[in-house]
FIKOLZA-1660 file (N, C-alpha, C; in steps of 0.1 Angstrom, whole numbers, plus 5000, padded with zeros to 4 digits):
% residues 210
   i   px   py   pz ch aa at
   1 4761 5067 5120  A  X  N
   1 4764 5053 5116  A  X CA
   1 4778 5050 5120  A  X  C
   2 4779 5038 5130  A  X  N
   2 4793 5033 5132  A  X CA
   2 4801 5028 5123  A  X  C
   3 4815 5024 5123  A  X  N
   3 4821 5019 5113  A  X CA
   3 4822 5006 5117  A  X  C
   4 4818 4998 5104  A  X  N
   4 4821 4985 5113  A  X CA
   4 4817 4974 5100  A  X  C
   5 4822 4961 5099  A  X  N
   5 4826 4956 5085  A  X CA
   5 4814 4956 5073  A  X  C
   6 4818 4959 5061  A  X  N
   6 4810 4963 5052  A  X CA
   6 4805 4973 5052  A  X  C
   7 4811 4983 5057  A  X  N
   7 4804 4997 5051  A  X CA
   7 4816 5004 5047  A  X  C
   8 4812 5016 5038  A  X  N
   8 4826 5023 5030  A  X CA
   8 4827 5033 5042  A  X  C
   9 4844 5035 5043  A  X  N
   9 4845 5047 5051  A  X CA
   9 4855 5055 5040  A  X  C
  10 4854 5069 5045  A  X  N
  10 4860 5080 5043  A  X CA
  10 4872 5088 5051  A  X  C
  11 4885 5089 5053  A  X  N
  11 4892 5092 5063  A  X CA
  11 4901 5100 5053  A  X  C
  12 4905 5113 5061  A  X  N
  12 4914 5123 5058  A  X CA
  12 4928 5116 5074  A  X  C
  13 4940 5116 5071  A  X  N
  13 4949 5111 5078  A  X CA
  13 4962 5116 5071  A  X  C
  14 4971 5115 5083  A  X  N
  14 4985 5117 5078  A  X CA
  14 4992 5102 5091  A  X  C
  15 5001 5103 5081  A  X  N
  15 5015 5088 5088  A  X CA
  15 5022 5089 5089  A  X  C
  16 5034 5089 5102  A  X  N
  16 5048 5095 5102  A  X CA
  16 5053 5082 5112  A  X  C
  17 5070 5085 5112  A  X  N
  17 5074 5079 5119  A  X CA
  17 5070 5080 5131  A  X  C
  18 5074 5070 5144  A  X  N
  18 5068 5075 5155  A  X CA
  18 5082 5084 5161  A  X  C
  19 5090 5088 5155  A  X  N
  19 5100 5098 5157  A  X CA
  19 5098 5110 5158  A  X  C
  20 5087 5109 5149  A  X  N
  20 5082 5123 5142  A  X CA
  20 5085 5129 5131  A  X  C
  21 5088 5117 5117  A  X  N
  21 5091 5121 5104  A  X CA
  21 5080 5116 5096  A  X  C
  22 5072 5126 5093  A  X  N
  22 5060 5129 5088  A  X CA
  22 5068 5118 5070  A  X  C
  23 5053 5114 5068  A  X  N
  23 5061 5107 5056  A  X CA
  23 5047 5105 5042  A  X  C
  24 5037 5105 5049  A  X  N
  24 5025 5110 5039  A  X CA
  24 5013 5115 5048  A  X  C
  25 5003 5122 5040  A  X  N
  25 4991 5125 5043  A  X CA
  25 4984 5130 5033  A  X  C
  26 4971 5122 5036  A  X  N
  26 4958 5127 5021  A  X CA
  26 4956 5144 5022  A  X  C
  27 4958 5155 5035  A  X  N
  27 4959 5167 5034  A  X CA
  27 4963 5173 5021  A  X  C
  28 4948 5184 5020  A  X  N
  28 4955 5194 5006  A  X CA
  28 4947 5181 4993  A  X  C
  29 4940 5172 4995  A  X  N
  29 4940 5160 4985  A  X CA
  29 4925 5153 4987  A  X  C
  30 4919 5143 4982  A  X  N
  30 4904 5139 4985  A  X CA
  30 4907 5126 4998  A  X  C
  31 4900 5126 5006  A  X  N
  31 4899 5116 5019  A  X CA
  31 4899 5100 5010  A  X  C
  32 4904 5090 5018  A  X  N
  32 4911 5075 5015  A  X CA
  32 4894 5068 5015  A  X  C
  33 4889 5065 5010  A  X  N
  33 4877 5055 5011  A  X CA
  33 4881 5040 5009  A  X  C
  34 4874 5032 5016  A  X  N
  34 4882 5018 5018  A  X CA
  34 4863 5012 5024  A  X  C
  35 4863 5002 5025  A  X  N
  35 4861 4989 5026  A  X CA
  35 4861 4983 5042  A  X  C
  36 4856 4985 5056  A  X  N
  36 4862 4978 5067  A  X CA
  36 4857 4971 5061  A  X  C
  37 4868 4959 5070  A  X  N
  37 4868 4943 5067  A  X CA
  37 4873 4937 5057  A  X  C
  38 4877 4949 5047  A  X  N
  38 4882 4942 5037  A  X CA
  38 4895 4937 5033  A  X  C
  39 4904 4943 5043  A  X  N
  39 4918 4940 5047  A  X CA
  39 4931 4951 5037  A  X  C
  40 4917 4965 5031  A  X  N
  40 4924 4967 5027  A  X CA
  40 4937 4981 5037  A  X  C
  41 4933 4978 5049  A  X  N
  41 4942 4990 5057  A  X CA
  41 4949 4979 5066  A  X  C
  42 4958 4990 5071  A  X  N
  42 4974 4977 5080  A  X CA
  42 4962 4978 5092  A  X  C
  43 4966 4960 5102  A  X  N
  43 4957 4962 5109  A  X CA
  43 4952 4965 5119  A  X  C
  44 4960 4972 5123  A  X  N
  44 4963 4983 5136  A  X CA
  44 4953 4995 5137  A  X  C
  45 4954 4996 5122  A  X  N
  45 4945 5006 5119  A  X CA
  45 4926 5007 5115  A  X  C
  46 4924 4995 5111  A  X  N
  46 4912 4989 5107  A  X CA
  46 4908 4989 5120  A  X  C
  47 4913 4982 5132  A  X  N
  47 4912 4978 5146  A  X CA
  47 4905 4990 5151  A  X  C
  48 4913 5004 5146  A  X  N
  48 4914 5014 5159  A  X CA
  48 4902 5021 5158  A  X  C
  49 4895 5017 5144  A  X  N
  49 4887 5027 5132  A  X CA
  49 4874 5018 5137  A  X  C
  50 4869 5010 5139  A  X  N
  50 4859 5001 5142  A  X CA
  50 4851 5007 5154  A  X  C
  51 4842 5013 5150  A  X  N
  51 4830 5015 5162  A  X CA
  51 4831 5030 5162  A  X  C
  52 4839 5036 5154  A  X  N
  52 4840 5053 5150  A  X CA
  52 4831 5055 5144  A  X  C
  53 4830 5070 5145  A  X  N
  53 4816 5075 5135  A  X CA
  53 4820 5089 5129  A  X  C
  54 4815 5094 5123  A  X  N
  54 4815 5106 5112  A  X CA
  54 4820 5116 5127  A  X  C
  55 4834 5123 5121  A  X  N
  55 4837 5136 5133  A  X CA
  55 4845 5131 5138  A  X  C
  56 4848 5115 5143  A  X  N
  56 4859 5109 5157  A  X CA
  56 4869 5109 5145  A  X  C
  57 4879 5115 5158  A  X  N
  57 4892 5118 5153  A  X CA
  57 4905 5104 5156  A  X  C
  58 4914 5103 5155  A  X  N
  58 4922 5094 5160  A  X CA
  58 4936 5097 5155  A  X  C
  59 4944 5090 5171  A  X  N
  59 4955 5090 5166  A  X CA
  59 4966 5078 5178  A  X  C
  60 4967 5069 5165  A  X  N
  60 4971 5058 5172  A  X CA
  60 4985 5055 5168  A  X  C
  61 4996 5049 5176  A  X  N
  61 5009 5043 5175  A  X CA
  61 5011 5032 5171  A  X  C
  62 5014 5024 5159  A  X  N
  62 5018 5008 5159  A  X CA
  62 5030 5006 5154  A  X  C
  63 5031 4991 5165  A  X  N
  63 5043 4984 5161  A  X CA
  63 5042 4979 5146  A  X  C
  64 5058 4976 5143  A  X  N
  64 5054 4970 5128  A  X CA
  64 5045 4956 5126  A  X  C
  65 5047 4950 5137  A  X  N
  65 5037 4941 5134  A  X CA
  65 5018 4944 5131  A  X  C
  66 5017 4951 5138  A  X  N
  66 5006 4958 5134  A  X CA
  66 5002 4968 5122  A  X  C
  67 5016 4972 5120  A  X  N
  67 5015 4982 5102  A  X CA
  67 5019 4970 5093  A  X  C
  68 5030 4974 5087  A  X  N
  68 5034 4969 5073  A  X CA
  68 5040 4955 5081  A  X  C
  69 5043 4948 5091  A  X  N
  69 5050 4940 5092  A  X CA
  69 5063 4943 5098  A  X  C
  70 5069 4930 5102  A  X  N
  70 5084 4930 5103  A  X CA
  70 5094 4928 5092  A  X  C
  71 5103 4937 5087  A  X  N
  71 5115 4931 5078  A  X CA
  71 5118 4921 5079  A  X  C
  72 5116 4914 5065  A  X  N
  72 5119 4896 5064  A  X CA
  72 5130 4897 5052  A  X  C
  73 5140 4893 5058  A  X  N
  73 5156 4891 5047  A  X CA
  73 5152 4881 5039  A  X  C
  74 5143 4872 5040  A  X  N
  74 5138 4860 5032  A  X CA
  74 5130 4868 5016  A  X  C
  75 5127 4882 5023  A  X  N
  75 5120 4884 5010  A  X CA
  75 5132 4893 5002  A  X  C
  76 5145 4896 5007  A  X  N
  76 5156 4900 4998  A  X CA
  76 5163 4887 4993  A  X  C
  77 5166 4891 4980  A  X  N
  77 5176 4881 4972  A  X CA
  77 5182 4886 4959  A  X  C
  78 5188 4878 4957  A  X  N
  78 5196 4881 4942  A  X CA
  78 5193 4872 4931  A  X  C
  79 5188 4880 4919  A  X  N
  79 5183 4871 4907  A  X CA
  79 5194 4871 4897  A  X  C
  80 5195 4867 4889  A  X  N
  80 5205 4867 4878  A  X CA
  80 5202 4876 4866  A  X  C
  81 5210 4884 4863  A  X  N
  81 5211 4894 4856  A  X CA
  81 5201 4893 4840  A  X  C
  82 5204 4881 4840  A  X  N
  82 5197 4878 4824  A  X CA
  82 5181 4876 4826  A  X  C
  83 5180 4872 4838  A  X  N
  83 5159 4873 4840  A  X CA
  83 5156 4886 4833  A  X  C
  84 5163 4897 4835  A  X  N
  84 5155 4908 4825  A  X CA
  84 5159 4909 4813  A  X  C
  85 5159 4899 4810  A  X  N
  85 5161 4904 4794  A  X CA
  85 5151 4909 4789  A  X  C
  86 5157 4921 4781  A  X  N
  86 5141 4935 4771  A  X CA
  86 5148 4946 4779  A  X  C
  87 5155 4944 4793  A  X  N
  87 5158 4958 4800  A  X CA
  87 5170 4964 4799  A  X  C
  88 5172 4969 4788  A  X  N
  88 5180 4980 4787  A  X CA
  88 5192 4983 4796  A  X  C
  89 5183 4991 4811  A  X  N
  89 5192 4996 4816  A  X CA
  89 5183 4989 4830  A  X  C
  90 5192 4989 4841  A  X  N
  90 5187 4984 4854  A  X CA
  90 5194 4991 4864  A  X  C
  91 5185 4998 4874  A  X  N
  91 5191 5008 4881  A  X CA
  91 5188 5006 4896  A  X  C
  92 5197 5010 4908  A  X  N
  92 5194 5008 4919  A  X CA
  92 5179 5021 4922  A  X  C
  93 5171 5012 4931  A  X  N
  93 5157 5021 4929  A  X CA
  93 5142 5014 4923  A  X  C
  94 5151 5008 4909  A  X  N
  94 5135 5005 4901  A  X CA
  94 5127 4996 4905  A  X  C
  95 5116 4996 4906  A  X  N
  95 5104 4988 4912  A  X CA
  95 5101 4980 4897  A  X  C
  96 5098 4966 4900  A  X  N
  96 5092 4958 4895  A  X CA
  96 5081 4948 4902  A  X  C
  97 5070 4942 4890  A  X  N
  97 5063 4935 4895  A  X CA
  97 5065 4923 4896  A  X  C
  98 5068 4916 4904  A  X  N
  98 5071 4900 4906  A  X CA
  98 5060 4888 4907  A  X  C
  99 5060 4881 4906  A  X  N
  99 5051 4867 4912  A  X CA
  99 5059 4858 4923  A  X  C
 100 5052 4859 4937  A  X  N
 100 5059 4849 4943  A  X CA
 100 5050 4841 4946  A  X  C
 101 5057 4836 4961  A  X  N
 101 5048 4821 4968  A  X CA
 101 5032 4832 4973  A  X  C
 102 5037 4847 4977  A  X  N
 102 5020 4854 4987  A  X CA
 102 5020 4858 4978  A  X  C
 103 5021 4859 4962  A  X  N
 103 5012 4866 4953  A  X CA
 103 5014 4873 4943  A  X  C
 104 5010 4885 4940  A  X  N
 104 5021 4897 4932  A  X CA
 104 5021 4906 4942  A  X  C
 105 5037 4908 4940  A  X  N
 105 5046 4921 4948  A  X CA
 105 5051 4928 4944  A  X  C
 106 5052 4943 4945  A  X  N
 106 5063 4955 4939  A  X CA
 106 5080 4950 4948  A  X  C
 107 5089 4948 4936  A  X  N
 107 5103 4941 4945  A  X CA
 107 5109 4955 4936  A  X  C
 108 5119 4959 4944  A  X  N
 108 5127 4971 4944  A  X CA
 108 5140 4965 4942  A  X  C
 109 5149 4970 4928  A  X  N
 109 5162 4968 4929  A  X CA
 109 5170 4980 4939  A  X  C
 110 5176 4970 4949  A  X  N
 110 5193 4972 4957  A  X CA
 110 5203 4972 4954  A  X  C
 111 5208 4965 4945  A  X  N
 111 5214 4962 4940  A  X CA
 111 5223 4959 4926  A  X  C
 112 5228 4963 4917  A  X  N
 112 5228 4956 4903  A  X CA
 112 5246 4954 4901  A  X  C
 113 5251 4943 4900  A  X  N
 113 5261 4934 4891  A  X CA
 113 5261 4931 4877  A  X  C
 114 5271 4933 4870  A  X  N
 114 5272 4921 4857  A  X CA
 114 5266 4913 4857  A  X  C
 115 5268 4903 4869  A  X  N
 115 5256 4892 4862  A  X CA
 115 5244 4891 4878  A  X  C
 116 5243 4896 4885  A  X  N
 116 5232 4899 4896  A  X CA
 116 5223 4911 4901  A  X  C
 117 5212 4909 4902  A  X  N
 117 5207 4919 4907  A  X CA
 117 5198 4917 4919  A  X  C
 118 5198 4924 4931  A  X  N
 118 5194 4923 4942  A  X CA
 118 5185 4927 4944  A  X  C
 119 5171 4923 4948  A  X  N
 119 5156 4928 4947  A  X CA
 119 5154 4925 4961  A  X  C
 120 5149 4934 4965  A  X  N
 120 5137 4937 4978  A  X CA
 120 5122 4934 4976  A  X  C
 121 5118 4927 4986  A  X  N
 121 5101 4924 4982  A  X CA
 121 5094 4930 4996  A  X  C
 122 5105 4935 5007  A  X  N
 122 5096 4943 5015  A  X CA
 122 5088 4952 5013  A  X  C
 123 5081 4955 5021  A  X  N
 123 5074 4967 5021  A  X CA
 123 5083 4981 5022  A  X  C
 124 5080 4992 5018  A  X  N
 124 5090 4999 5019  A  X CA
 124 5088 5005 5038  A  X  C
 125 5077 5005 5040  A  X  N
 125 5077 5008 5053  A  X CA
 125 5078 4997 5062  A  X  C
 126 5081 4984 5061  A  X  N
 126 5084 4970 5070  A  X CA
 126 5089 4974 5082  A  X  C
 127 5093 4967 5094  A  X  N
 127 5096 4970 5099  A  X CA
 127 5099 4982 5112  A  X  C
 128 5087 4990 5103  A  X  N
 128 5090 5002 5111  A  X CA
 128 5075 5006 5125  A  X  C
 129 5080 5012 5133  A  X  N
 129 5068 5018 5140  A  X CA
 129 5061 5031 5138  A  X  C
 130 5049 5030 5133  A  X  N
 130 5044 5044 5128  A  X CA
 130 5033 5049 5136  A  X  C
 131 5033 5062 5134  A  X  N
 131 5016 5071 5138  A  X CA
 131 5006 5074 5130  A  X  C
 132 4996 5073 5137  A  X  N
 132 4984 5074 5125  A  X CA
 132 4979 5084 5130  A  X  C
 133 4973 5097 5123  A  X  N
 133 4968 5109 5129  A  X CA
 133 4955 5113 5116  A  X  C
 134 4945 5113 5121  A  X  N
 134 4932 5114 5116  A  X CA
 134 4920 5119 5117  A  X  C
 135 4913 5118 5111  A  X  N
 135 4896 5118 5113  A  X CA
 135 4892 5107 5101  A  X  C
 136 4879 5109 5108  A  X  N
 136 4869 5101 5105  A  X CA
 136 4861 5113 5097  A  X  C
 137 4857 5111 5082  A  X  N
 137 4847 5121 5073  A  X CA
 137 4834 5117 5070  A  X  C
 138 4833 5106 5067  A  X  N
 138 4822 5097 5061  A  X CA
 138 4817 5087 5063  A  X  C
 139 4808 5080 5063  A  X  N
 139 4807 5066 5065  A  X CA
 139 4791 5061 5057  A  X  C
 140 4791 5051 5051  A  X  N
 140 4779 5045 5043  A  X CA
 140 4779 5027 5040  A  X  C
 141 4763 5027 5038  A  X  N
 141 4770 5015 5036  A  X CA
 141 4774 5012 5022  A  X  C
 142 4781 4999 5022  A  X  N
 142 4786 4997 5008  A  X CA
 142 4777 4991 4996  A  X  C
 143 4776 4993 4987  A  X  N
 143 4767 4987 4978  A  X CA
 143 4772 4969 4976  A  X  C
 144 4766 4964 4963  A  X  N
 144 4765 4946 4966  A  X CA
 144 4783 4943 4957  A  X  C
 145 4780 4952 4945  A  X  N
 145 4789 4952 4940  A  X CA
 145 4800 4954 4945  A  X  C
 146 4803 4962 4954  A  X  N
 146 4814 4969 4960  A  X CA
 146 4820 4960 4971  A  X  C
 147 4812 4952 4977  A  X  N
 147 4815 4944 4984  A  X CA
 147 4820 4926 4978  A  X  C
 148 4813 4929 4967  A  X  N
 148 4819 4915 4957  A  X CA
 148 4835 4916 4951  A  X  C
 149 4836 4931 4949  A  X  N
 149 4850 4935 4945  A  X CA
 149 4858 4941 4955  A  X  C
 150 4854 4940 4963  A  X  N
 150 4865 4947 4978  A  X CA
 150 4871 4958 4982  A  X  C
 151 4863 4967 4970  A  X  N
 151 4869 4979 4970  A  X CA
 151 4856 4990 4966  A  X  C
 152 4860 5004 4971  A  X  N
 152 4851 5016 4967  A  X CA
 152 4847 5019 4951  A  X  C
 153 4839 5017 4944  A  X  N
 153 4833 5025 4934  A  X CA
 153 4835 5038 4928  A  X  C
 154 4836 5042 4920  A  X  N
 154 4838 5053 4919  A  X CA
 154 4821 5060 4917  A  X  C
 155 4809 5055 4910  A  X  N
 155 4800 5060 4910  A  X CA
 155 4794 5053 4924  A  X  C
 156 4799 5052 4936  A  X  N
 156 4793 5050 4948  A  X CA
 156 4801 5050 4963  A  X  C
 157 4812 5059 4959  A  X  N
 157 4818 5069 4962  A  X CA
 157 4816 5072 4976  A  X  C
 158 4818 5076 4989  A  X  N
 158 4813 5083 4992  A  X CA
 158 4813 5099 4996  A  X  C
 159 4823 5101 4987  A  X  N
 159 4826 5114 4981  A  X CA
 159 4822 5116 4967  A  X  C
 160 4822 5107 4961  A  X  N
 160 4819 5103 4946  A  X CA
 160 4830 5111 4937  A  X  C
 161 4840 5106 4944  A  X  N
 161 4856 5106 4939  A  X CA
 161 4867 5103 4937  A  X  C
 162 4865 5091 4944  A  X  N
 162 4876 5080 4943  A  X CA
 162 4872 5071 4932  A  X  C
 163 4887 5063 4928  A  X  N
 163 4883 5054 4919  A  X CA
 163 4896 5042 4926  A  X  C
 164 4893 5025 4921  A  X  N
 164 4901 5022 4927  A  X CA
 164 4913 5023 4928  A  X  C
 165 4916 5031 4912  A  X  N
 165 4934 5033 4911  A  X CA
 165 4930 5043 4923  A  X  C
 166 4926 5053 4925  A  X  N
 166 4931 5063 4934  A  X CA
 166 4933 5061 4947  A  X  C
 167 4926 5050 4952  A  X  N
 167 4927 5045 4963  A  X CA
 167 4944 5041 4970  A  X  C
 168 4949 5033 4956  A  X  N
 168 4961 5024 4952  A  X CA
 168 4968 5037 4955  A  X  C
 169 4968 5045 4952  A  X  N
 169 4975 5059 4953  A  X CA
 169 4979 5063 4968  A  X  C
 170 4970 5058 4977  A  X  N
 170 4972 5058 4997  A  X CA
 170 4979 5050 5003  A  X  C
 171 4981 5034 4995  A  X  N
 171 4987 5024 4999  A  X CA
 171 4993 5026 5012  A  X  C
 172 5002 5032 5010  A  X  N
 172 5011 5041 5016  A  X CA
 172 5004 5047 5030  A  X  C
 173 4998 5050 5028  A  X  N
 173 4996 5056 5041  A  X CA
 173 4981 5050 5045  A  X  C
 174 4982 5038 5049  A  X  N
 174 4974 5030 5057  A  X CA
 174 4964 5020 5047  A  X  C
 175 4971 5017 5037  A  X  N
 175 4965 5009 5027  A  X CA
 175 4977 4993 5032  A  X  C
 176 4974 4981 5028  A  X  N
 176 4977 4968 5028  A  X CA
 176 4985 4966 5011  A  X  C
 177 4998 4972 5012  A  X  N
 177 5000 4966 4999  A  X CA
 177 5001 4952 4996  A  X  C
 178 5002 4943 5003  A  X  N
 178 5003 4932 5002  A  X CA
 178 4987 4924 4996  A  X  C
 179 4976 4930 4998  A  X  N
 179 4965 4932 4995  A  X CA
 179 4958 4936 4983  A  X  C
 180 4969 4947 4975  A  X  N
 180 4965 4955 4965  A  X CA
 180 4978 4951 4954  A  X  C
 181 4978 4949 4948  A  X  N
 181 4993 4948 4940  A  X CA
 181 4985 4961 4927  A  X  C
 182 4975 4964 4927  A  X  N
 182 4970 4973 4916  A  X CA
 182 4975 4984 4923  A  X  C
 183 4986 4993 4914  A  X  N
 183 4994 5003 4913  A  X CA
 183 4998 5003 4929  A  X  C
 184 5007 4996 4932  A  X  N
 184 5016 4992 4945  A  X CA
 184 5022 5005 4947  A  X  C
 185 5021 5010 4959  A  X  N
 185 5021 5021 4963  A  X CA
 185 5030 5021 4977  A  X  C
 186 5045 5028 4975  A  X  N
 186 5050 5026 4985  A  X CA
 186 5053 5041 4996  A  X  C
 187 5053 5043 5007  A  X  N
 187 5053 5053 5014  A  X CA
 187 5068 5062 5017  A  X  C
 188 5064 5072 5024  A  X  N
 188 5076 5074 5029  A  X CA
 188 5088 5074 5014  A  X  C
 189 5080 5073 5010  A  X  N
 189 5075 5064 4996  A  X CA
 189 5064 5073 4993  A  X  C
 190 5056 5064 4986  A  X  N
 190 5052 5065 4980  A  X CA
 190 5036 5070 4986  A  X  C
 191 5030 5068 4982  A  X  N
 191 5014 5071 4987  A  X CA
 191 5010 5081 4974  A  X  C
 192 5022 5089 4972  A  X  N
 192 5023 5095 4960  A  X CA
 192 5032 5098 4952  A  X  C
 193 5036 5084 4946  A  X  N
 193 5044 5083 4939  A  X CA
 193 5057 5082 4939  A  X  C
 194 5064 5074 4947  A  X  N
 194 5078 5075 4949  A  X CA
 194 5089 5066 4939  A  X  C
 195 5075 5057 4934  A  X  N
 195 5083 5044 4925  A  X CA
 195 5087 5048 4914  A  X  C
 196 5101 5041 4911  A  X  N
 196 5111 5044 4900  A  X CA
 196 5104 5037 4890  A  X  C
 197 5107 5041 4878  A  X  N
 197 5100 5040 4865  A  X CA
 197 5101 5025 4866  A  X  C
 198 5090 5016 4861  A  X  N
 198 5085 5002 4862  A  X CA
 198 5091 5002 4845  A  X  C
 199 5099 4989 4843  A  X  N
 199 5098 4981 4830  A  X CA
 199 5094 4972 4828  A  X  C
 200 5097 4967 4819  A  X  N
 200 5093 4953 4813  A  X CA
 200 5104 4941 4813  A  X  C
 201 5098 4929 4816  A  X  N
 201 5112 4921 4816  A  X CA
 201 5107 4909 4810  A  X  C
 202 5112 4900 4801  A  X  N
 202 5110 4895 4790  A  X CA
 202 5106 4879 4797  A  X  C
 203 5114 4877 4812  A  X  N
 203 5117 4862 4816  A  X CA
 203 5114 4866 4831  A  X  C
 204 5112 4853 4840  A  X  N
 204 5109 4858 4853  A  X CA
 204 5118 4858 4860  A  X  C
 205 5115 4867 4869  A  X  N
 205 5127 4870 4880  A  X CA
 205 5118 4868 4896  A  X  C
 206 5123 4857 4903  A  X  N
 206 5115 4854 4913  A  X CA
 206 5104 4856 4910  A  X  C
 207 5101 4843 4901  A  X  N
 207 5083 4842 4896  A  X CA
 207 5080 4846 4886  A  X  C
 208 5083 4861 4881  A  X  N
 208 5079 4868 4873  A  X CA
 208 5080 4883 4874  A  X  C
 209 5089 4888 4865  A  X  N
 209 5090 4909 4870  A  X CA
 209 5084 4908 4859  A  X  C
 210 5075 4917 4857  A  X  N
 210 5076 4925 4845  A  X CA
 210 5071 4939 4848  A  X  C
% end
């Protein structure tokens, strides 16, 4: 069976710079199941994966426009210190959830002042040019359900071991965060877990942190 939109695939992969600074891979871990067409992989990678079948391997180079994007300084800014009120303490590092004009975003404080704090809403991999190194494990088609909700099942699986948080868990390495704001996953970062402890903030901060 080829891959090709609406069917679940299965892929074991690793993502590095194109330098050669290895920065995640599902290796040692259960293979990424996703959705073609669903937009939930950068699209470089969706692209390269289309018309593959169980066994093809791949390993492709993209610009940032084809992974996470270009670094946009429109999405750095500075909020005012009192938006978090309930937070304690505010540290350079911590990830919050925001509401903007594209949606809900993980924004990373840069910054913190007395009365400012500097949040990032890039991707943490923006900007950059990466490698994708892979195979192809599985492929099925997707059930009705699964296609209504745009993501893998966990009782339809095709490993029958993913769930959607776990998926959220790959972001990072060829997942569309901008796509998933469910457990925002940043690489190089994150893919497994790089984000600084999430709080709670009482008032919004560009839209909404909490």
């Amino acid at each position: 069976m080829k891959i090709e939109n609406d069917v679940v695939v299965s892929i074991h992969f690793g993502v590095a710079e194109v330098d050669g600074n290895a920065l995640d891979s599902t290796e040692n871990g259960a293979p990424l199941d996703y959705i073609q067409g669903a937009g939930y992989l950068v699209p470089g990678l969706e692209a390269e994966l289309a018309g593959k079948e169980v066994g093809d391997k791949f390993d492709i180079k993209l610009e940032a426009k084809d992974a996470y994007g270009e670094f946009q300084e429109a999405l750095v800014q500075q909020v005012p210190r009192n938006l978090f009120e309930g937070v304690d303490t505010i540290e350079v590092g911590m990830s919050f959830q925001a509401d903007t004009d594209q949606g809900p975003r993980t924004v990373e404080v840069t910054e913190v002042t007395d009365e400012l704090v500097s949040i990032d809403a890039n991707h943490p991999l923006a900007g950059m040019a990466l490698q994708f190194i892979g195979e192809v494990v599985a492929v099925r088609e997707a059930t009705q359900d699964e296609l209504a909700h745009g993501h893998v099942h966990q009782h339809g699986s095709s490993r029958g071991s993913h769930s959607h948080s776990e998926e959220s868990d790959h972001e990072c390495c060829g997942g569309d965060k901008s796509k998933h704001s469910e457990g925002d996953s940043c690489c190089g970062g994150d893919g497994h877990e790089e984000k600084e402890t999430q709080k709670e903030a009482k008032e919004d901060c560009c839209g909404g942190c909490h």
